[in-house]
ChimeraX commands (.cxc) that place a marker at each C-alpha (Angstrom):
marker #1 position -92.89,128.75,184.68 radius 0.5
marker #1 position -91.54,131.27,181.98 radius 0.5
marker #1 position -92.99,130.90,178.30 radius 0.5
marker #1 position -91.25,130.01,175.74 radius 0.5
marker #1 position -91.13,131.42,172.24 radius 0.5
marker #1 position -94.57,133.17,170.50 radius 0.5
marker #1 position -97.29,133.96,172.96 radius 0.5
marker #1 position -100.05,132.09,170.64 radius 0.5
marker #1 position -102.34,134.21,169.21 radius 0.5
marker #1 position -100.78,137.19,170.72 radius 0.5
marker #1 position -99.16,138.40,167.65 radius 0.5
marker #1 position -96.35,139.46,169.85 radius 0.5
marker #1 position -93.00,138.53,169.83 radius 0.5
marker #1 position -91.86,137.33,173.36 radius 0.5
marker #1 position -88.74,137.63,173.62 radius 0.5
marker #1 position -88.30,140.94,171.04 radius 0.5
marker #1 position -91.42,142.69,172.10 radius 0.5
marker #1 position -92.70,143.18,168.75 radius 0.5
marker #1 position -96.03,142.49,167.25 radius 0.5
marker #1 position -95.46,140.09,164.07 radius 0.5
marker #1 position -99.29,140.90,162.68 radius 0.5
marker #1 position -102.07,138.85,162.93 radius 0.5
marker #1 position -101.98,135.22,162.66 radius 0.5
marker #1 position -103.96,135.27,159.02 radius 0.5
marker #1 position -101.77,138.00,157.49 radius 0.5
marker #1 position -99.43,135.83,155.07 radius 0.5
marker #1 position -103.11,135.07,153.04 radius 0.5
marker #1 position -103.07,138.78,151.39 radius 0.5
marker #1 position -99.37,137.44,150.37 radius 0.5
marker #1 position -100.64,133.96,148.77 radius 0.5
marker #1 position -103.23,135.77,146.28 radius 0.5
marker #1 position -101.35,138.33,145.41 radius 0.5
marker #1 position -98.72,135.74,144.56 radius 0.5
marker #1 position -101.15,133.81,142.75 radius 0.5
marker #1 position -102.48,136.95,140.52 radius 0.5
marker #1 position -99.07,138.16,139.37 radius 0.5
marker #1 position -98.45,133.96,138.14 radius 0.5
marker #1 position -102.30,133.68,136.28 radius 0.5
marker #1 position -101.25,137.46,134.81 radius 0.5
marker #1 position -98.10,135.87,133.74 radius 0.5
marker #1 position -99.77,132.66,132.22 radius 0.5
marker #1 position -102.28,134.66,130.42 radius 0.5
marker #1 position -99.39,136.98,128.82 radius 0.5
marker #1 position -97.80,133.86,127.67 radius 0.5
marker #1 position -101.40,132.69,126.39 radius 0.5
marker #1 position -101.55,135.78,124.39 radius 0.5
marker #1 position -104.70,136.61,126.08 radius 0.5
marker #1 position -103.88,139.62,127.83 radius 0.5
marker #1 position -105.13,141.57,124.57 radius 0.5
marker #1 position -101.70,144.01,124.79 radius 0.5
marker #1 position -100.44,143.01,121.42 radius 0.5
marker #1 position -102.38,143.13,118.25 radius 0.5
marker #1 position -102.73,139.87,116.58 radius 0.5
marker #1 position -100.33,138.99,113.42 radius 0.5
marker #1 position -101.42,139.83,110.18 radius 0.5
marker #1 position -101.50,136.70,108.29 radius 0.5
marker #1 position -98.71,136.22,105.93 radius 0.5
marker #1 position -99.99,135.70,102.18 radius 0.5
marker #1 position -98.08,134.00,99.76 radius 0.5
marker #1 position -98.67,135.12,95.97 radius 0.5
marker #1 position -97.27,132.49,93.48 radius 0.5
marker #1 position -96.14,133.66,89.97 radius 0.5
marker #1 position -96.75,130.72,87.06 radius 0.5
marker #1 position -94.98,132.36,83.96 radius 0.5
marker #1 position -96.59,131.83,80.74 radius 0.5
marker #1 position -95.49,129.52,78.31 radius 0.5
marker #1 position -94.05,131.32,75.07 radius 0.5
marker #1 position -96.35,131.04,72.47 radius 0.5
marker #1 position -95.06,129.02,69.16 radius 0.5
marker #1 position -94.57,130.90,66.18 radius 0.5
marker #1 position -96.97,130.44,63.43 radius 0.5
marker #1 position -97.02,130.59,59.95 radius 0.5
marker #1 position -98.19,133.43,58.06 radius 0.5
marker #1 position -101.79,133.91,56.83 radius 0.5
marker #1 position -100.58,135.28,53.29 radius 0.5
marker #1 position -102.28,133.21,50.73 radius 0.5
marker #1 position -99.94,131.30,48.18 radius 0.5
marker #1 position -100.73,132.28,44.87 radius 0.5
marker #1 position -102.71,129.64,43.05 radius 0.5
marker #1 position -100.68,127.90,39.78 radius 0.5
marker #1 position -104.05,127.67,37.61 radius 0.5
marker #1 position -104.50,131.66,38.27 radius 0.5
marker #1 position -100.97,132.31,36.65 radius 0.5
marker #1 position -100.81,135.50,34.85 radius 0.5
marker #1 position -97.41,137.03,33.43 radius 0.5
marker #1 position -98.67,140.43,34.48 radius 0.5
marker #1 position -99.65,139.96,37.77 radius 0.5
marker #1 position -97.01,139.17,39.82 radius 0.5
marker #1 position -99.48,138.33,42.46 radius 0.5
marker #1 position -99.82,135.17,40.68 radius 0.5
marker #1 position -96.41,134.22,40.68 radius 0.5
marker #1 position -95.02,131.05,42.98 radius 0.5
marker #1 position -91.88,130.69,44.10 radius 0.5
marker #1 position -90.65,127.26,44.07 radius 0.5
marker #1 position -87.98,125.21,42.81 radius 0.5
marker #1 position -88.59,126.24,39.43 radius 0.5
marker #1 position -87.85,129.68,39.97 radius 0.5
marker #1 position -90.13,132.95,40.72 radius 0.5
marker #1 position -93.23,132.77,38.12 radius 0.5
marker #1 position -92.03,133.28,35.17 radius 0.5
marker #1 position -88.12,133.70,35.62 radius 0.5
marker #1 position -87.06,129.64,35.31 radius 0.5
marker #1 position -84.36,128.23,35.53 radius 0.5
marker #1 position -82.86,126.57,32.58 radius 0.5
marker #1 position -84.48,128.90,30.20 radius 0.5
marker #1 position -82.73,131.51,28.73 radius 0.5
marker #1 position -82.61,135.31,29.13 radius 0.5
marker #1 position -84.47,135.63,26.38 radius 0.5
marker #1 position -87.30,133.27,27.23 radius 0.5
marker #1 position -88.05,135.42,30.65 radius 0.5
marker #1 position -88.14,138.65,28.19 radius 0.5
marker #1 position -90.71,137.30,26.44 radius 0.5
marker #1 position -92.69,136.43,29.48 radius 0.5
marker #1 position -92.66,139.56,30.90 radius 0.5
marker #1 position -94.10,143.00,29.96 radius 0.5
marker #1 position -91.61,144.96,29.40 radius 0.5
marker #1 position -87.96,144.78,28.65 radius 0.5
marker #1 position -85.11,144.25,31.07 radius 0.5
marker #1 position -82.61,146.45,32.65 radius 0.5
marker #1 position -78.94,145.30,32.05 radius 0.5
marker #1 position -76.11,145.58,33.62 radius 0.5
marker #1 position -74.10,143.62,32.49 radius 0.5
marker #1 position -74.16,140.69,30.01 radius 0.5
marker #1 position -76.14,137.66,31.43 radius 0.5
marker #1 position -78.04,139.33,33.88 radius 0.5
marker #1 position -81.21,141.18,33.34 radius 0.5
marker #1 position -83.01,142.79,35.83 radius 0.5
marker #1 position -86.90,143.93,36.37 radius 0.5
marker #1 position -88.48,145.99,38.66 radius 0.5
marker #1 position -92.19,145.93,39.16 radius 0.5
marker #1 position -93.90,147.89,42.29 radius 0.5
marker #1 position -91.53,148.02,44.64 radius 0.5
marker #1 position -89.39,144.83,43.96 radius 0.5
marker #1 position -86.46,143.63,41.11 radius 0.5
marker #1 position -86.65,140.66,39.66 radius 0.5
marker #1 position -83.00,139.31,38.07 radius 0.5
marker #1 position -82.41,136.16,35.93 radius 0.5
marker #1 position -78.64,135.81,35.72 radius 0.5
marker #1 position -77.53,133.08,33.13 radius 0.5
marker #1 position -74.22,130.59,33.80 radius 0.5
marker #1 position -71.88,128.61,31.71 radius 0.5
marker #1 position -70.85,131.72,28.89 radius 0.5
marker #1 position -72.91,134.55,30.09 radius 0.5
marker #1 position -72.23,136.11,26.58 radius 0.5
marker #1 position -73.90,133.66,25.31 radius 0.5
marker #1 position -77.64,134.25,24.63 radius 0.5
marker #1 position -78.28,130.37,24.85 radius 0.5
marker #1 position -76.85,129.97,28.14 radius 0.5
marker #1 position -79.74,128.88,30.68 radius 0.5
marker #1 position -80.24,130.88,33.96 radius 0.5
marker #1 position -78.63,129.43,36.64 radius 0.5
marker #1 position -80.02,132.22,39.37 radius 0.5
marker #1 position -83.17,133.64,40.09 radius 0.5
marker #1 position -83.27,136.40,42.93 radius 0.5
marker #1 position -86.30,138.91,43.86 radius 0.5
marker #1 position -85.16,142.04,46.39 radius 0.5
marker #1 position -87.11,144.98,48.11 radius 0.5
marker #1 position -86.74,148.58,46.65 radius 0.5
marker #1 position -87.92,151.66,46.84 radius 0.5
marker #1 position -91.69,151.94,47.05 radius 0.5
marker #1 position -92.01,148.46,48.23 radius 0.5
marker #1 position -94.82,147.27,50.26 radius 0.5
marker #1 position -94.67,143.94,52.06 radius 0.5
marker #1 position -98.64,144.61,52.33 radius 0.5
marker #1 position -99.23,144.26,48.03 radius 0.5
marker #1 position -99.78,141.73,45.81 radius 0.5
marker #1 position -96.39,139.63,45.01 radius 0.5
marker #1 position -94.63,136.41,44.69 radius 0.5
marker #1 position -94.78,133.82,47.73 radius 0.5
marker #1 position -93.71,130.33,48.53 radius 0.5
marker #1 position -96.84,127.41,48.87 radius 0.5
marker #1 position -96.70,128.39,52.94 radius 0.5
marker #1 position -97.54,132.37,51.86 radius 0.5
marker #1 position -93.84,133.39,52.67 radius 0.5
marker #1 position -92.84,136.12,50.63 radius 0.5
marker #1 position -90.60,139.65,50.94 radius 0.5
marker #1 position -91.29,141.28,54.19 radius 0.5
marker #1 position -92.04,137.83,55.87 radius 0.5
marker #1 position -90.77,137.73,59.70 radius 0.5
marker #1 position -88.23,135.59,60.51 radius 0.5
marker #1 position -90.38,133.85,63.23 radius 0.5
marker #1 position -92.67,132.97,60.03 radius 0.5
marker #1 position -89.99,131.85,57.77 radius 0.5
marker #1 position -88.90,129.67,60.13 radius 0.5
marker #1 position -92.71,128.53,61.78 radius 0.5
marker #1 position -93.24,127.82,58.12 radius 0.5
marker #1 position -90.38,125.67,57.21 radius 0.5
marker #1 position -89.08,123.88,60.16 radius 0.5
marker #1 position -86.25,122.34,58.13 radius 0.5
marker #1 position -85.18,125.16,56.99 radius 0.5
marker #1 position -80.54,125.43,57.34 radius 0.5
marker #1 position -78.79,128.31,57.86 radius 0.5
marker #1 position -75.28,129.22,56.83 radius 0.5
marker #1 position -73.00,132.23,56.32 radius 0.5
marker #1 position -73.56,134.09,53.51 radius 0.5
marker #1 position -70.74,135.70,51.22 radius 0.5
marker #1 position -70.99,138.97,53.24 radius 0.5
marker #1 position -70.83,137.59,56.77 radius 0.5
marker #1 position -74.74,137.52,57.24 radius 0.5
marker #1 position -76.73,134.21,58.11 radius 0.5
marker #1 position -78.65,133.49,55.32 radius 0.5
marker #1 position -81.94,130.60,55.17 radius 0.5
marker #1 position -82.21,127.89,52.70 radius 0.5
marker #1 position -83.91,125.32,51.84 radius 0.5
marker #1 position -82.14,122.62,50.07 radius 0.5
marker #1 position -83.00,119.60,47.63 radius 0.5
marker #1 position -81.86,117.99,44.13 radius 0.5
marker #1 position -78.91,120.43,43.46 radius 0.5
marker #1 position -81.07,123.26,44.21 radius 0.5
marker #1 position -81.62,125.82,46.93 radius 0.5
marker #1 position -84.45,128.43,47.92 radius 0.5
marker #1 position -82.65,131.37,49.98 radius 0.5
marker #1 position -83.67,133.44,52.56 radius 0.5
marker #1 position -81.92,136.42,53.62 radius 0.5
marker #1 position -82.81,139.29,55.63 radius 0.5
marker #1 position -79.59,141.76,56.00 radius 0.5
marker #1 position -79.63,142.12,59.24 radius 0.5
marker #1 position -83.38,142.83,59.56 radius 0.5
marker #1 position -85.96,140.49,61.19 radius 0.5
marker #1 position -87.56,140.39,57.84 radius 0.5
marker #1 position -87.05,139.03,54.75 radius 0.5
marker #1 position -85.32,141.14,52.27 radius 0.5
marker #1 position -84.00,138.94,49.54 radius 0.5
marker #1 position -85.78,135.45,48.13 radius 0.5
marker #1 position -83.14,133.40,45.60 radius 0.5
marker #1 position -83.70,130.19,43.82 radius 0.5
marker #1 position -80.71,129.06,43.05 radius 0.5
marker #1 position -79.01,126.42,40.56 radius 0.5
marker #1 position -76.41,125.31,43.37 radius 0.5
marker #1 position -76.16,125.78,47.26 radius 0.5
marker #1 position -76.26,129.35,47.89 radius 0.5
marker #1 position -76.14,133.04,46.92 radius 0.5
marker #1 position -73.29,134.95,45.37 radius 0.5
marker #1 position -71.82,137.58,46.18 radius 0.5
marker #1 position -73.43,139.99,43.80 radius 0.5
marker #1 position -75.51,140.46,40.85 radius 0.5
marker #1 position -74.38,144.00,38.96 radius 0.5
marker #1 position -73.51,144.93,42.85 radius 0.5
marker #1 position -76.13,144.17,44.57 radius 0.5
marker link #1:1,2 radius 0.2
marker link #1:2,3 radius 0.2
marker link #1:3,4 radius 0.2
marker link #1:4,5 radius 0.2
marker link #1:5,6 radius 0.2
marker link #1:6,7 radius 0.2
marker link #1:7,8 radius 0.2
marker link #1:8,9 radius 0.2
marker link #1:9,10 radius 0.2
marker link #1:10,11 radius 0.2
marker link #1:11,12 radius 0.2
marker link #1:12,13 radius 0.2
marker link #1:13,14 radius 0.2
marker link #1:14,15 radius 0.2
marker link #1:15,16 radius 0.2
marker link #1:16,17 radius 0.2
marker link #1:17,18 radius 0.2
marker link #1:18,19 radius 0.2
marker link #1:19,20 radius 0.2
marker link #1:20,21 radius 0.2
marker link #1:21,22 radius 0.2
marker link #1:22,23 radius 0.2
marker link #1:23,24 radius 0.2
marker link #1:24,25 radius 0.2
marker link #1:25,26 radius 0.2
marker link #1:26,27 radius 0.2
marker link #1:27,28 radius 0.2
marker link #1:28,29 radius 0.2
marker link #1:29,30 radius 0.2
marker link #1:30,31 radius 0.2
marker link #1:31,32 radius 0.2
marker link #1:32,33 radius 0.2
marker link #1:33,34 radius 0.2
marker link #1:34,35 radius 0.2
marker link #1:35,36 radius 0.2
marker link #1:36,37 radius 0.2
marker link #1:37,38 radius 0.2
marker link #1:38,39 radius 0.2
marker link #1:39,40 radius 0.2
marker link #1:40,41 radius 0.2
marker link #1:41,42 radius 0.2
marker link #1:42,43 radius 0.2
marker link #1:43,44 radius 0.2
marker link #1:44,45 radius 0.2
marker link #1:45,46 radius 0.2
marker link #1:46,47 radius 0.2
marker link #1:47,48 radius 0.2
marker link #1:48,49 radius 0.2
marker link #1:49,50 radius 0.2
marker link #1:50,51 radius 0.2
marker link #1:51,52 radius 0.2
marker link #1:52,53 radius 0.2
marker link #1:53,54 radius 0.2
marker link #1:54,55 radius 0.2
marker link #1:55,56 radius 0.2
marker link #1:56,57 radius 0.2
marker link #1:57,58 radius 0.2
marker link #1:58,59 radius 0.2
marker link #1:59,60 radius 0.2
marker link #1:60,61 radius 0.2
marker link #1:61,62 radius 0.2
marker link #1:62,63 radius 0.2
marker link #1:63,64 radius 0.2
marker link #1:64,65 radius 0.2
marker link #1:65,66 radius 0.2
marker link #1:66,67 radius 0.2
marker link #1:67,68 radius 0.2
marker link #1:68,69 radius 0.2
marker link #1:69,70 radius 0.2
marker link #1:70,71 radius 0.2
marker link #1:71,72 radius 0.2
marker link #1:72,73 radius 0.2
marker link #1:73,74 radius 0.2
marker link #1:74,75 radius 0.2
marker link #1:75,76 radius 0.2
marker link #1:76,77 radius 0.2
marker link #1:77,78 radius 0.2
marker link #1:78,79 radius 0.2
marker link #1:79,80 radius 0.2
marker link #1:80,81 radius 0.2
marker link #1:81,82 radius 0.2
marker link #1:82,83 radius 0.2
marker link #1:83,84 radius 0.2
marker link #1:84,85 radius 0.2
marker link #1:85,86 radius 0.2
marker link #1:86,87 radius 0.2
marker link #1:87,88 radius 0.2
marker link #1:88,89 radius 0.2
marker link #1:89,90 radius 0.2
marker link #1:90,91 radius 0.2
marker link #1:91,92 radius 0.2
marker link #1:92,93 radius 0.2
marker link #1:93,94 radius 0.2
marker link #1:94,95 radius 0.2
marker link #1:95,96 radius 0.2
marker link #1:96,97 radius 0.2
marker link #1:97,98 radius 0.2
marker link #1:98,99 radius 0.2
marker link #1:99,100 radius 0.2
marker link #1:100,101 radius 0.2
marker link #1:101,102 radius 0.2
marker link #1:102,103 radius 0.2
marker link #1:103,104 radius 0.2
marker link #1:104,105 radius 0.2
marker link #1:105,106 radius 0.2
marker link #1:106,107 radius 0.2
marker link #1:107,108 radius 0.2
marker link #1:108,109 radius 0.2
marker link #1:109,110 radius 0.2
marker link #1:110,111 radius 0.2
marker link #1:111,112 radius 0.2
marker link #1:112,113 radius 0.2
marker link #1:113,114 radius 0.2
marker link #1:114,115 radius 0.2
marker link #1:115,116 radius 0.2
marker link #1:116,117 radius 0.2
marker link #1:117,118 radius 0.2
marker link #1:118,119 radius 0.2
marker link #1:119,120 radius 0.2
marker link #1:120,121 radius 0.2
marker link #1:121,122 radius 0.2
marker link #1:122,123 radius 0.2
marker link #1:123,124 radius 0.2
marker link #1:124,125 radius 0.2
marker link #1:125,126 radius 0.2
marker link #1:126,127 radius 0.2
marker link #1:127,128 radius 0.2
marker link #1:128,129 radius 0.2
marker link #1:129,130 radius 0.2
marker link #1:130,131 radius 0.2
marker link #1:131,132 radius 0.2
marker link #1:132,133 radius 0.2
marker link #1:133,134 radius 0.2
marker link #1:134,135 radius 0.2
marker link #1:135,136 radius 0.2
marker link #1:136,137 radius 0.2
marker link #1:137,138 radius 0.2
marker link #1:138,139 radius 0.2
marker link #1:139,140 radius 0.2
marker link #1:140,141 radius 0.2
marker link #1:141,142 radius 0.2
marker link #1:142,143 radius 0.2
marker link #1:143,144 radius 0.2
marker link #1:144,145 radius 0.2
marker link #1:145,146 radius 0.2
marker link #1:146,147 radius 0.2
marker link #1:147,148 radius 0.2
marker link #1:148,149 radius 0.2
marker link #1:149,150 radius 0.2
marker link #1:150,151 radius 0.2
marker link #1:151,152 radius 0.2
marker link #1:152,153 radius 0.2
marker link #1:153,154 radius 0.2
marker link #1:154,155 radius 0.2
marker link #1:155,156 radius 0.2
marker link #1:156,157 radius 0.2
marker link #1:157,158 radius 0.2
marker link #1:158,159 radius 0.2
marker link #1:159,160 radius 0.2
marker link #1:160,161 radius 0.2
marker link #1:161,162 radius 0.2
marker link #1:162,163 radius 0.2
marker link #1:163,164 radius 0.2
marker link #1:164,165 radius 0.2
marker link #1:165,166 radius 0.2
marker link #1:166,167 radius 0.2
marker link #1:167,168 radius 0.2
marker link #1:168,169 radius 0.2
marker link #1:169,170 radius 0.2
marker link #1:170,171 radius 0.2
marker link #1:171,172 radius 0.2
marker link #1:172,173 radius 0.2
marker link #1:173,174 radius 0.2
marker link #1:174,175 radius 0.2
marker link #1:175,176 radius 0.2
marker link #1:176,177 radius 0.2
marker link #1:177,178 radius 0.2
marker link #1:178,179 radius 0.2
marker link #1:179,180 radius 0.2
marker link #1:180,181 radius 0.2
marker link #1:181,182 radius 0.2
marker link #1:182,183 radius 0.2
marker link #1:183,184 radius 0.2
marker link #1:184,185 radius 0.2
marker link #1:185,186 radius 0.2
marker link #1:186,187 radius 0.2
marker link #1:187,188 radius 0.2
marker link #1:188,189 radius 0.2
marker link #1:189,190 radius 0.2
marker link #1:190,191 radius 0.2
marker link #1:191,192 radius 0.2
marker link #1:192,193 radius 0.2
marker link #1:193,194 radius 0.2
marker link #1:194,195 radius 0.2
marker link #1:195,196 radius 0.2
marker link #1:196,197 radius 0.2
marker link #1:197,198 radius 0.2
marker link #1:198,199 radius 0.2
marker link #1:199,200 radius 0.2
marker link #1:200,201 radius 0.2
marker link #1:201,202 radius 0.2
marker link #1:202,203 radius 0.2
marker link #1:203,204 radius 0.2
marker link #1:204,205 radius 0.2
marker link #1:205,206 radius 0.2
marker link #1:206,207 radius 0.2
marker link #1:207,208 radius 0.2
marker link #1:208,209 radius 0.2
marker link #1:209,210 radius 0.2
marker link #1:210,211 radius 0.2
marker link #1:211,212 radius 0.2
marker link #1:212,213 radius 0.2
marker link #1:213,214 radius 0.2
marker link #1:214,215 radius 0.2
marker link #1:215,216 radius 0.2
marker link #1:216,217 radius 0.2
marker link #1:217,218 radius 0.2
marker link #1:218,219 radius 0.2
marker link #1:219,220 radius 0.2
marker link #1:220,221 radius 0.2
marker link #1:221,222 radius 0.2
marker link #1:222,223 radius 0.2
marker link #1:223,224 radius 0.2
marker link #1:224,225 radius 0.2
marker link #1:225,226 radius 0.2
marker link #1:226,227 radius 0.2
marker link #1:227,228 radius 0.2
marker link #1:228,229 radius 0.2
marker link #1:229,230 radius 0.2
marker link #1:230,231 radius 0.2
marker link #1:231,232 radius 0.2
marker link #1:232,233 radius 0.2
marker link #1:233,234 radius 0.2
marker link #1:234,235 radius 0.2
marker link #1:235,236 radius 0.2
marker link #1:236,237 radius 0.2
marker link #1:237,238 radius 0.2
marker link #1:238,239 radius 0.2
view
């Protein structure tokens, strides 16, 4: 009887005469299969050790510090029992006026407070200048008329002035010179309005009468008025 098919163990084919291997060869196959899937799992692992690992990603957060509120200035206000006509360190500003300069008294009570006598421009307005700043007493009502009380009180910055010497200053130490953060850390109440030149100008208000602030386009203060009414004029002898 004729075989059919493989010739077991022969490795031969029967009917095509050629060998097909030995019986065991498809093993070889099977592992070499199996490496090329554990090489694959281990890649996807990220244990093969090809690729460096990530660096890790740091976050930095930024926390912006607060603004810092502005604070009054350390200038000392001059004390009312140390009040001397010659010093004009002594002087207070308040609602009264600047030191000596009051308003409601005349032109010629202010002369005879002060040392010397007044520059004038004009009639009703006298003006004096001591280290660095001019004081003016302007009178209302008839300024020809020597018994006409002063209605204005202003101080200014000029030449030679020095925001660091002796002068007039409100109770809270604000004075000529004084920032604007001050003026306003000082007296949170404080208004503001348009003054006769187009500038903001700083007042405080109360009874008819107003302190003024302004600073002509500086960030300090270069004018201080006390004023019979609600603001500043225009000008005094033109300025």
């Amino acid at each position: 009887m004729r075989a059919r098919g493989r010739i077991a163990g022969s490795g031969r084919n029967a009917r095509s005469g050629q060998f097909a291997g030995p019986a065991r060869a498809g093993l070889p196959t099977r592992v070499a299969l199996a490496g090329a899937a554990l090489a694959a799992l281990l890649a996807v692992s990220g244990c093969t050790g090809s690729d460096p690992a990530p660096e890790p990603t740091v976050t930095v957060t930024v926390t912006a510090s607060p603004t810092a509120e502005p604070t009054p200035t350390e200038a000392p206000a001059p004390d009312p029992d140390a009040f001397d006509p010659s010093d004009q360190g002594t002087w207070l500003i308040d609602w009264t006026g600047v030191g000596p300069l009051k308003l409601g008294e005349t032109l010629a009570d202010v002369e005879a407070d002060l040392p010397h006598p007044p520059e004038t421009c004009r009639a009703g307005v006298d003006t004096y200048v001591l280290g660095g700043i001019a004081y003016t007493a302007v009178s209302g009502i008839d300024e020809s008329d020597p018994s006409a009380p002063v209605v204005v009180v202003r101080m200014l910055t000029v030449d030679g002035f020095d925001a660091s010497a002796a002068q007039p200053r409100t109770e809270t130490g604000i004075g000529l010179g004084s920032t604007l953060d001050e003026l306003t850390a000082a007296y949170p109440e404080l208004e503001s309005y348009e003054g006769p030149r187009g500038e903001t100008v700083y007042r405080l208000a109360a009874d008819g009468r107003t302190i003024n602030f302004e600073l002509l386009g500086t960030n300090t203060v270069q004018i201080i008025s006390v004023v019979e009414g609600t603001g500043v004029a225009s000008e005094y002898c033109g300025a």
